[in-house]
SEKEDO-642821 format. One record per residue (C-alpha): x, y, z; residue number from 1. Coordinates in Angstrom, 3 decimals. Example, Ala and Ser with C-alpha at 12.3 -4.5 7.8 and 13.67 -1.06 7.14 Angstrom:
# SEKEDO-642821
[[12.300 -4.500 7.800] 1]
[[13.670 -1.060 7.140] 2]
This chain:
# SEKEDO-642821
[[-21.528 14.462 29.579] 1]
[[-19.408 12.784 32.397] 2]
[[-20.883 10.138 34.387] 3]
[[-21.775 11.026 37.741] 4]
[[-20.975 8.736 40.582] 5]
[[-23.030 9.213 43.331] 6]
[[-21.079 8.903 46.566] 7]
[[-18.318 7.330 45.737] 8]
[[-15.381 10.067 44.669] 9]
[[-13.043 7.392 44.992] 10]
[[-14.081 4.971 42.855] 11]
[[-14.551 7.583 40.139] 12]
[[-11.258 7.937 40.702] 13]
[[-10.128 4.595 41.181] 14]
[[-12.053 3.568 37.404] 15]
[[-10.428 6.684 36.169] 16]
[[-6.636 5.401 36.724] 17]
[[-6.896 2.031 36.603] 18]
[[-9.371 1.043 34.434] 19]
[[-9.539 3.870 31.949] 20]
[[-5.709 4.744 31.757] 21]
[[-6.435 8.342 33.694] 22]
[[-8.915 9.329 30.749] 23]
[[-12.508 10.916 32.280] 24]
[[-15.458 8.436 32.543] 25]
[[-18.374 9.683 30.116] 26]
[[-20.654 7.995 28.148] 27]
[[-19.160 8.961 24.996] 28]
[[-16.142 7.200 25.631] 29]
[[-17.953 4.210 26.852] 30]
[[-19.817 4.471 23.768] 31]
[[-16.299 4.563 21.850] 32]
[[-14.844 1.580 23.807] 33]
[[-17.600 -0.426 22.652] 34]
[[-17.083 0.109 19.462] 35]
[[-13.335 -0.809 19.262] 36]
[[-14.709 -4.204 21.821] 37]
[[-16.955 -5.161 19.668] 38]
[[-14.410 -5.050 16.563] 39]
[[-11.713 -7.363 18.850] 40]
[[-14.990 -9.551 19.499] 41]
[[-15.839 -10.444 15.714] 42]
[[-13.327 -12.394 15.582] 43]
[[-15.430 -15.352 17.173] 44]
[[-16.366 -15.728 13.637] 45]
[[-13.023 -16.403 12.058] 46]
[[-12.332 -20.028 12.960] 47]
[[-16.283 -20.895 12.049] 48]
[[-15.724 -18.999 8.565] 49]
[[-12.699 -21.079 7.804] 50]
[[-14.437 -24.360 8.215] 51]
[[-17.620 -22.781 6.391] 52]
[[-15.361 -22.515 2.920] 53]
[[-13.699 -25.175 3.913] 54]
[[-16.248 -28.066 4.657] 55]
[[-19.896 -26.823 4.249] 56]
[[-18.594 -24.946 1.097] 57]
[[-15.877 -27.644 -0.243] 58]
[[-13.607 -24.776 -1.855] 59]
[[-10.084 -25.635 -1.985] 60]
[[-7.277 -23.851 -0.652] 61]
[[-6.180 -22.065 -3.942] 62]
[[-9.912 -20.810 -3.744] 63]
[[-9.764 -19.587 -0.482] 64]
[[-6.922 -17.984 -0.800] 65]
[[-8.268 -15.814 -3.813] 66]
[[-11.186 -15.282 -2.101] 67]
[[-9.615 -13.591 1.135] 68]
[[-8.322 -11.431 -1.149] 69]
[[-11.328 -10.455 -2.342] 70]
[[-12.836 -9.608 0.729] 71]
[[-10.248 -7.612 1.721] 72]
[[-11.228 -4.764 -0.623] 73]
[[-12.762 -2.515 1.570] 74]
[[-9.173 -1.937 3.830] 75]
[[-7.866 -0.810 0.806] 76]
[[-10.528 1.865 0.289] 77]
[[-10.820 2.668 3.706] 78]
[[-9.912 6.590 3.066] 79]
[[-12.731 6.915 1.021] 80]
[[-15.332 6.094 3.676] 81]
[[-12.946 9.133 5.664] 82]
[[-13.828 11.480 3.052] 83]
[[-17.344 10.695 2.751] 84]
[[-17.861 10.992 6.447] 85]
[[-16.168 14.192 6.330] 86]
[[-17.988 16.086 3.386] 87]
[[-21.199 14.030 3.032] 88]
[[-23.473 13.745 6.156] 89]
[[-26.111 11.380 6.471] 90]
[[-29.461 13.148 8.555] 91]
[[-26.784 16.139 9.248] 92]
[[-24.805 13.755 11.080] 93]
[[-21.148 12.654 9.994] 94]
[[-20.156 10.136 12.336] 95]
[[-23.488 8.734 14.126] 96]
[[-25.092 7.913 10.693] 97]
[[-22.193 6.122 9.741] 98]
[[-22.237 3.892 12.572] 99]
[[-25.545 2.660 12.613] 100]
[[-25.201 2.104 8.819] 101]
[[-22.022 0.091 9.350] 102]
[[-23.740 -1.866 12.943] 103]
[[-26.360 -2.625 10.556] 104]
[[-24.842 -3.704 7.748] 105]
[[-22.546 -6.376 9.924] 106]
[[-25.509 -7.566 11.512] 107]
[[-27.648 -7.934 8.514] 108]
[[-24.290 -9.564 6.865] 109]
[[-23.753 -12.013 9.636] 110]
[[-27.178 -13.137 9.959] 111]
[[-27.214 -13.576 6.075] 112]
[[-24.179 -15.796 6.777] 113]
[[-26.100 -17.409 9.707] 114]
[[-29.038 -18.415 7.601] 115]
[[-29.132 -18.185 3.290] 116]
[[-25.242 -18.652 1.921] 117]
[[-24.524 -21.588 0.232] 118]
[[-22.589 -20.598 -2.427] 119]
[[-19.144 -19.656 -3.050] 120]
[[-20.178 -16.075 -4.581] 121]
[[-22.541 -15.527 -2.385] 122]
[[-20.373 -16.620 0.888] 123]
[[-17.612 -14.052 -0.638] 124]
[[-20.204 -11.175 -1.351] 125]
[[-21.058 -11.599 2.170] 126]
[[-17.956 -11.578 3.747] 127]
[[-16.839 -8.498 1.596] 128]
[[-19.901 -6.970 3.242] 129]
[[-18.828 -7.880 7.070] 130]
[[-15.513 -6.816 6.018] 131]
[[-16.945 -3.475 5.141] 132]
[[-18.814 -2.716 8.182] 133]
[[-15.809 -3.120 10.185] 134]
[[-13.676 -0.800 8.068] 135]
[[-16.499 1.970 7.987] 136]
[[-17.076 1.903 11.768] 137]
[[-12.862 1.733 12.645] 138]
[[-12.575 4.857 9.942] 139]
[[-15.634 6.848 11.900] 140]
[[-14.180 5.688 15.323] 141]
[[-10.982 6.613 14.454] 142]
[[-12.079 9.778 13.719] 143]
[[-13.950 10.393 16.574] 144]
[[-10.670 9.554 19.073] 145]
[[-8.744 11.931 17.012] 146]
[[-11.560 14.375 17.140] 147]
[[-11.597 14.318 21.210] 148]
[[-7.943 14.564 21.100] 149]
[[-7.988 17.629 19.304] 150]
[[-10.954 18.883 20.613] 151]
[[-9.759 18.444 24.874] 152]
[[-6.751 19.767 23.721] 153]
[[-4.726 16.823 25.369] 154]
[[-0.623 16.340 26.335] 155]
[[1.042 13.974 24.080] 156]
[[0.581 11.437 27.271] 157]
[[-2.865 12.092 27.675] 158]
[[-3.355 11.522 23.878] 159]
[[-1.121 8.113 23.990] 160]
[[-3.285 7.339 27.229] 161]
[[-6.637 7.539 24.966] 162]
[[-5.225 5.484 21.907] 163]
[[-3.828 2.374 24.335] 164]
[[-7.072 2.271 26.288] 165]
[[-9.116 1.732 22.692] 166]
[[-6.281 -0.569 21.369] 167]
[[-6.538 -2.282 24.643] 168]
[[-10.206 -3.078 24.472] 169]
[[-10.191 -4.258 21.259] 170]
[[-7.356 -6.916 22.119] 171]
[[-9.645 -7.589 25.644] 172]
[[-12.388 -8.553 22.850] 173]
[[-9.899 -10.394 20.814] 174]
[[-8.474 -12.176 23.802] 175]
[[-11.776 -13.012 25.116] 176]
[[-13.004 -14.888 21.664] 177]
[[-9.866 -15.789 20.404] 178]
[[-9.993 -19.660 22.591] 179]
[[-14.108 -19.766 22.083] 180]
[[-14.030 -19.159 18.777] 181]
[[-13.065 -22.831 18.627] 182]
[[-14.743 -23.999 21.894] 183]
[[-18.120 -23.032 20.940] 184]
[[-17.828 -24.785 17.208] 185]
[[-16.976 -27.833 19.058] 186]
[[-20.470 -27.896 20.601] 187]
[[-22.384 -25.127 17.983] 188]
[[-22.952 -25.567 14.588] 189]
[[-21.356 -22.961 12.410] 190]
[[-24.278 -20.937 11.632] 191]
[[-25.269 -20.863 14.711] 192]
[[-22.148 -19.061 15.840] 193]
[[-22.664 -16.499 12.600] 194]
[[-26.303 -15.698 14.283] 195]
[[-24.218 -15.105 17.834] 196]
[[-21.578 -12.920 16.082] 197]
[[-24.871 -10.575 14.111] 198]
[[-25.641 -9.722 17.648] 199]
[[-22.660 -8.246 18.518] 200]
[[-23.270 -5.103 15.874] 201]
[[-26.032 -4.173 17.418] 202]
[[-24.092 -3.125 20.596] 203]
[[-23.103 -0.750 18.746] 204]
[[-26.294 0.001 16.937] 205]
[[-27.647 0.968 20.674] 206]
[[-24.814 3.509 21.898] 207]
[[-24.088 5.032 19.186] 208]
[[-26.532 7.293 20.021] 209]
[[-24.025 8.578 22.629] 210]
[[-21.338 9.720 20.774] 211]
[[-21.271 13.562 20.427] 212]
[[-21.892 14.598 16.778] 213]
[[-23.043 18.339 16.302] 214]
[[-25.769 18.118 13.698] 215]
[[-24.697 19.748 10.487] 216]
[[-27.390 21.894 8.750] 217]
[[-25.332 23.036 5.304] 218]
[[-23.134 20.778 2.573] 219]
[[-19.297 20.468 3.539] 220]
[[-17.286 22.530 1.765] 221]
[[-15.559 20.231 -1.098] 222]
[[-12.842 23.446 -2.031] 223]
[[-10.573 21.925 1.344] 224]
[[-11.155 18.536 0.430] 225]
[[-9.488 19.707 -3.257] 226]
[[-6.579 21.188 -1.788] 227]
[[-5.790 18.201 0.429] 228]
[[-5.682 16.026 -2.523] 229]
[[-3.147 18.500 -4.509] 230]
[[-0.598 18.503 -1.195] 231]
[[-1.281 14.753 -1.546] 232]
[[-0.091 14.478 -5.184] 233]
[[2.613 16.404 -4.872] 234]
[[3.859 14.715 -1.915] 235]
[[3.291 11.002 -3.061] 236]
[[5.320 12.400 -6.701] 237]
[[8.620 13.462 -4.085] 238]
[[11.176 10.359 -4.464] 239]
[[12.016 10.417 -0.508] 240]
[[8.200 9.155 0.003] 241]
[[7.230 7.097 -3.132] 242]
[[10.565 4.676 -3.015] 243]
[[10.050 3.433 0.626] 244]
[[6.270 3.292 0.154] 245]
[[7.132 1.048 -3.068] 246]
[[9.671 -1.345 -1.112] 247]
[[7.101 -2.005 1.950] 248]
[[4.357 -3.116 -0.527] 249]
[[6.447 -5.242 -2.475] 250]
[[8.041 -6.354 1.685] 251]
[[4.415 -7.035 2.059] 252]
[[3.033 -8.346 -1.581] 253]
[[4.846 -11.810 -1.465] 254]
[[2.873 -14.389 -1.681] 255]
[[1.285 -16.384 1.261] 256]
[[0.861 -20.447 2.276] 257]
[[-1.571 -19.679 4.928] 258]
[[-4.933 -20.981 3.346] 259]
[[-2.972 -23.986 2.440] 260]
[[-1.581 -24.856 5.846] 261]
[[-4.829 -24.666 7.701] 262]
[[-6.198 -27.385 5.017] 263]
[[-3.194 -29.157 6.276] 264]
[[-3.554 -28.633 9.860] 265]
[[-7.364 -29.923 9.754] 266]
[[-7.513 -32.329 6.767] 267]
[[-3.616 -34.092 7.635] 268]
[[-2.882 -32.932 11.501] 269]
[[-6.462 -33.531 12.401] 270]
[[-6.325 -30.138 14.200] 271]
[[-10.199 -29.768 15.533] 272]
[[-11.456 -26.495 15.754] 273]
[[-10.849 -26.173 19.628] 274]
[[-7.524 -26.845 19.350] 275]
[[-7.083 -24.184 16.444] 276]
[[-8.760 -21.937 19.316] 277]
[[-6.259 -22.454 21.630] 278]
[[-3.738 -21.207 18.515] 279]
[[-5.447 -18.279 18.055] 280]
[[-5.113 -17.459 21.911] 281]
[[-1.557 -17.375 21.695] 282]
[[-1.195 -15.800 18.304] 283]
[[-3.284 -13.073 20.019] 284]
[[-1.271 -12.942 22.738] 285]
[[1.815 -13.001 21.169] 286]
[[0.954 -10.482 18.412] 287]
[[0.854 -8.060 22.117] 288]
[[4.273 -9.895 23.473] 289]
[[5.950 -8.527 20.179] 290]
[[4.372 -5.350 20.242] 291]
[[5.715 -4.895 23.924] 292]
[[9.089 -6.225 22.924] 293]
[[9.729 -3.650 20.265] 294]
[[8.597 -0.514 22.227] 295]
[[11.131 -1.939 24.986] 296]
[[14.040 -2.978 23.010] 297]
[[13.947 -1.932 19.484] 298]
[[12.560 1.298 19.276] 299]
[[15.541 2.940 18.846] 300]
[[17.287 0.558 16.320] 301]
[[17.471 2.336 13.247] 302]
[[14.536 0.740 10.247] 303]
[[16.809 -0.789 7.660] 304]
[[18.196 -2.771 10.275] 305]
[[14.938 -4.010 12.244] 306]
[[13.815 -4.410 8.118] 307]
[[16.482 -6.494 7.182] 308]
[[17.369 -8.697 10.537] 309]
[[13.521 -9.315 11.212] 310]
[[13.133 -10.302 7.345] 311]
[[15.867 -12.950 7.446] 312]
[[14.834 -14.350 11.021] 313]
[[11.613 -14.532 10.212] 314]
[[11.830 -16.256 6.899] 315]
[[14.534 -18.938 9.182] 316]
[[11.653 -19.257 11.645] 317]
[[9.356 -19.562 8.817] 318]
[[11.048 -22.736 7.258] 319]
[[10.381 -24.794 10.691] 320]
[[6.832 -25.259 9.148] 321]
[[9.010 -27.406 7.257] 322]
[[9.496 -29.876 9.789] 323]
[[5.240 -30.401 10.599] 324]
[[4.793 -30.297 7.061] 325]
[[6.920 -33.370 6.643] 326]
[[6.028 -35.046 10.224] 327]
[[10.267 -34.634 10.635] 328]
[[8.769 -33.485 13.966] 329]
[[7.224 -37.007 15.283] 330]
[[10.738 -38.334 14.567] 331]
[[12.033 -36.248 17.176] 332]
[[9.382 -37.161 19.185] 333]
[[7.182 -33.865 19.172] 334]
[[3.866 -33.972 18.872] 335]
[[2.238 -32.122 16.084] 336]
[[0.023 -29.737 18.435] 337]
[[2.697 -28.780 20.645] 338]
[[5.160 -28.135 17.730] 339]
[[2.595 -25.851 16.414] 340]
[[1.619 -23.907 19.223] 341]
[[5.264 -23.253 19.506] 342]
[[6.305 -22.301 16.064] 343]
[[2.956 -20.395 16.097] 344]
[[3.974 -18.366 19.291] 345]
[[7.676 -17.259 17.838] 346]
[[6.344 -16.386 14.121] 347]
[[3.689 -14.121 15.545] 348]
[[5.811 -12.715 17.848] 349]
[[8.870 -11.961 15.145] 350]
[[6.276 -11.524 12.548] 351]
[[4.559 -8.409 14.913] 352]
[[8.141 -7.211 15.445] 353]
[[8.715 -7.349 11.664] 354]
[[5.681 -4.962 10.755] 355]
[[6.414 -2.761 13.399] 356]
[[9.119 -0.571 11.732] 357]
[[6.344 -0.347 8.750] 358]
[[4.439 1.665 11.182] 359]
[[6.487 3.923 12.011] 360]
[[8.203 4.555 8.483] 361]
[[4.263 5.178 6.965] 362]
[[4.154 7.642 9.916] 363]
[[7.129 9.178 9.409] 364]
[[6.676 9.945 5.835] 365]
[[3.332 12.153 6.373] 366]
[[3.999 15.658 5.202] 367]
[[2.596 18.527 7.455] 368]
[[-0.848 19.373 7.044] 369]
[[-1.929 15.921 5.186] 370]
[[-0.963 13.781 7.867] 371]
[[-4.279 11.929 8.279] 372]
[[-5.501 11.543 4.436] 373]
[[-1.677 10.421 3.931] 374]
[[-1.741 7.674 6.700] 375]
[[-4.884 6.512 5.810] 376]
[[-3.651 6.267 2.243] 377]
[[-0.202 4.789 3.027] 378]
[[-1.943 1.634 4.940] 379]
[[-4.601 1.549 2.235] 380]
[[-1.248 0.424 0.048] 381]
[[-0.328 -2.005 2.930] 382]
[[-3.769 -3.594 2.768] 383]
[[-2.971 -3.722 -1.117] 384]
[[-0.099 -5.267 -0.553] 385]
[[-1.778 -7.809 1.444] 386]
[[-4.421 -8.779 -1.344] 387]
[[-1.465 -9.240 -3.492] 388]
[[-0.034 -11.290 -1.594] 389]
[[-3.266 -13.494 -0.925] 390]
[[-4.189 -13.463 -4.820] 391]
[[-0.594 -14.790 -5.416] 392]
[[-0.187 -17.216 -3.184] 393]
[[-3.789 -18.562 -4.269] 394]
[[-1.601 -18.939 -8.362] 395]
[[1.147 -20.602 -6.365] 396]
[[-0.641 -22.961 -4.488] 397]
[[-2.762 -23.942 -7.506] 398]
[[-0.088 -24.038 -9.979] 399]
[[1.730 -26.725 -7.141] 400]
[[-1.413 -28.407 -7.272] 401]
[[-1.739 -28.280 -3.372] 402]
[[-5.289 -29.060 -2.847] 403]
[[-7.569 -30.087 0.303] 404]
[[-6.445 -33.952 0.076] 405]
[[-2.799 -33.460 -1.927] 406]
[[-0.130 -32.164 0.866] 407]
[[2.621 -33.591 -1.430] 408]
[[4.155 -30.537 -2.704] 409]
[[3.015 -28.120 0.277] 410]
[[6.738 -28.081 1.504] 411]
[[7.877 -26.334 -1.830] 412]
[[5.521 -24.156 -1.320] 413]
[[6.747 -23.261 2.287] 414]
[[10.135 -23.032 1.226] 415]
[[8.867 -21.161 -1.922] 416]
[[6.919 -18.630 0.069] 417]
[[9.167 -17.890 2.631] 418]
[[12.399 -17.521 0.328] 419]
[[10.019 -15.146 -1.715] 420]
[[9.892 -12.628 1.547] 421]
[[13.510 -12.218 1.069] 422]
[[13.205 -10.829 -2.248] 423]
[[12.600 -7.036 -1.727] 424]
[[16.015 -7.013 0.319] 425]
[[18.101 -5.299 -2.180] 426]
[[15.862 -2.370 -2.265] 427]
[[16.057 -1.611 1.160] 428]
[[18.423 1.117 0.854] 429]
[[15.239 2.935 -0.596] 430]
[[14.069 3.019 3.129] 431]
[[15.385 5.867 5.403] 432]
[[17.875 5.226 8.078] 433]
[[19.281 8.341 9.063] 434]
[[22.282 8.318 7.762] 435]
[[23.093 8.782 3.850] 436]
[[27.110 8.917 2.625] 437]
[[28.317 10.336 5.646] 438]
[[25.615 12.803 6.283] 439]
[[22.479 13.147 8.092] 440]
[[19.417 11.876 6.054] 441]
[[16.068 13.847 7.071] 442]
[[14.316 11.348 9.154] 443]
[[11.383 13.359 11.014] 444]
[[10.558 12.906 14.338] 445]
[[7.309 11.710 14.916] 446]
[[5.830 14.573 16.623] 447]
[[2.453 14.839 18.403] 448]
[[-0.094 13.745 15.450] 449]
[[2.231 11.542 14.305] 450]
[[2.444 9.974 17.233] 451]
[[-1.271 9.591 17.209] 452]
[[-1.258 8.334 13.626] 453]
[[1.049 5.311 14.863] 454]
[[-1.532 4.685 17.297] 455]
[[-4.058 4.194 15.087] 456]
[[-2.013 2.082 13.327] 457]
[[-1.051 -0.226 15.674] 458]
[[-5.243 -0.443 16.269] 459]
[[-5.845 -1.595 12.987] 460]
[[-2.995 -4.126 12.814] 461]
[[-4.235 -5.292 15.534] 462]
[[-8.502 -5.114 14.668] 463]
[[-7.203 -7.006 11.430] 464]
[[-5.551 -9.771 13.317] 465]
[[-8.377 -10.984 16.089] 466]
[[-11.456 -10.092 12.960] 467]
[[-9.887 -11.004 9.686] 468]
[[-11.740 -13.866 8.299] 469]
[[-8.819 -15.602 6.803] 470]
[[-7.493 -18.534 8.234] 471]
């Protein structure tokens, strides 16, 4: 149903190309943007979560690490809540029900948070459970954008046009909480800013009601569900897609200092929490500055290249931690929160440049026909990769016996985490790059759904950076 305007023809159209990148103002889309805003705004949570584990909880930062690992589960499973919203509706419905299951579920988890954790298994059970209701409600509104896509019968522009305005709004939400996130738990307590964030689901709760989802009356057919899954075998068993998939999750599995350095930053820097807002501000806005600077300049640079120079400057970049983590930097005469806001602003920016090509490889690898149960699969082994990569660095920081007072040996682990990222390098050659002995190598092009499926993509990189819980 479109909106109706009364009177004013202009600014219909006016909202219509400014605001809404030229797509048609209904309430179903508003009901859609909503959705993707209120997964950008959940990260107002993220700083408050840290300190949670942190301080109320007193876990260390090996602990914290394994448990961000944990909670990531339900990315990695994320195209089994596809299927089941495809072949299993809920009151005939196969999006709608979803979504106010999911809105529910994240406000019911948040306010859980808000009010009767205090444990360490219960805090993790609970943030497993957040962490679910945003991956059910991005699979169902993912679906939904593709749906309307296919459905309008849009121009590759029109379709691009749809996907930036809902990756848009969710940065707008992560932009907006990324500095109050810290603001607020310098005047809030931290459950009182879990009890803020349980509201936010129920925005969702209240339009989903919008969103146009023809009631089915009979079962969904599980005999095209079967097929699906033997094009997906066969394809994942061809060498040309299972090698490159292999290299980027072992590119992505190394392991990672990150719970470590924010015990550092609070417990040794004395970092406060709206200082570490003002980080995530420009993280957020650089993860969009690298984005921008690899559609302008690197698009066209072929992947083992981007793979390979990005790697190597970023793990250079990455050993500048080096000089906070042994206060070189106060030598110099730079102060510890401008050093970081620096060093955070190029590492986001290189390290958004870095996954970019990762995109587009996991696109380009989709066979015909299975492009979306593919995709969803390939960065389902991305967000395995990431686990991995929390769960190790968790053994790594333990085993240096880094812990929420001891910073003594937190530069070998910086220097042993960011030498690790160079260790998939000799398999590159498994990526494609176009060219193989002299002769062409079949690299597709990403044609119209593909094109789409990078979209997405770059949405849930991005939904994953400005809500992860992590610190």
């Amino acid at each position: 149903m479109v909106v109706s305007v009364p009177d004013s023809p202009r600014f219909k159209v006016a909202l219509k190309q400014t605001l809404l990148f030229g797509q048609e103002p209904s309430w179903e889309l508003f009901a859609i943007l909503v959705v993707y805003f209120v997964q950008g705004i959940l990260g107002l949570a993220r700083l408050a979560t840290s300190f949670f584990l942190k301080d109320d909880l007193g876990l260390t930062p090996a602990e914290v690490a394994a448990m961000m690992g944990v909670v990531s589960l339900p990315w990695v499973i994320k195209p089994i809540f596809g299927f089941l919203s495809d072949s299993l509706p809920i009151f005939g419905y196969r999006r709608r029900s979803y979504l106010l299951i999911s809105s529910l579920l994240g406000c019911g988890a948040w306010v859980a948070m808000g009010t009767v954790v205090h444990s360490a298994i219960a805090a993790m059970v609970t943030i497993t459970l957040c962490s679910l209701a945003i991956a059910v409600s991005d699979v169902i509104v993912d679906s939904i954008v593709v749906e309307r896509i296919r459905d309008e019968s849009q121009s590759q522009a029109d379709a691009g046009s749809l996907q930036s305005l809902c990756w848009a709004t969710t940065a707008l939400g992560g932009l907006v909480t990324a500095y109050l996130s810290g603001f607020l738990l310098e005047h809030l307590s931290i459950r009182n800013i879990f009890l803020i964030t349980a509201s936010f689901p129920l925005l969702v709760l209240i339009t989903a009601s919008l969103i146009q989802d023809a009631k089915v009356a009979m079962p969904q057919n599980f005999g095209a569900a079967k097929s699906q899954l033997q094009k997906i075998g066969v394809a994942i068993g061809q060498k040309t897609i299972w090698l490159p998939v292999l290299f980027v999750f072992l590119w992505q599995a190394t392991p990672s200092s990150d719970s470590a350095f924010f015990f550092f930053s609070t417990n040794d820097l004395g970092f406060g929490p709206e200082f570490l807002g003002r980080v995530r501000l420009v993280t957020s806005v650089a993860s969009l500055l690298g984005v921008w600077a690899f559609q302008r300049f690197l698009k066209a640079v072929p992947l083992r290249q981007i793979f390979l120079w990005s790697t190597l400057i970023s793990a250079g970049l990455g050993m500048t931690s080096l000089i906070l983590v042994t206060h070189a930097n106060r030598a110099l005469g730079i102060d510890d929160r401008w050093f970081s806001l620096g060093d955070s602003l190029i590492l986001t920016v290189m390290g958004q440049i870095a996954f970019m090509p990762v995109l587009i490889l996991a696109a380009q690898l989709c066979p015909p026909g299975v492009e979306a149960t593919m995709f969803a699969i390939l960065m389902s082994i991305c967000n395995l990769a990431g686990i991995v990569s929390h769960e190790s660095g968790a053994l790594l920081t333990h085993w240096l016996g880094v812990t929420d007072t001891d910073f003594a040996n937190l530069w070998r682990l910086v220097l042993a985490t960011n030498l690790a990222t160079l260790l998939p390098l000799p398999m590159l050659r498994w990526v494609p790059d176009g060219v193989s002995d002299g002769e062409p190598e079949r690299v597709p092009d990403l044609s119209r759904s593909s094109e789409v499926l990078l979209a997405e993509a770059e949405l849930e990189a991005h939904i994953r950076l400005v809500s992860d819980t992590s610190p």
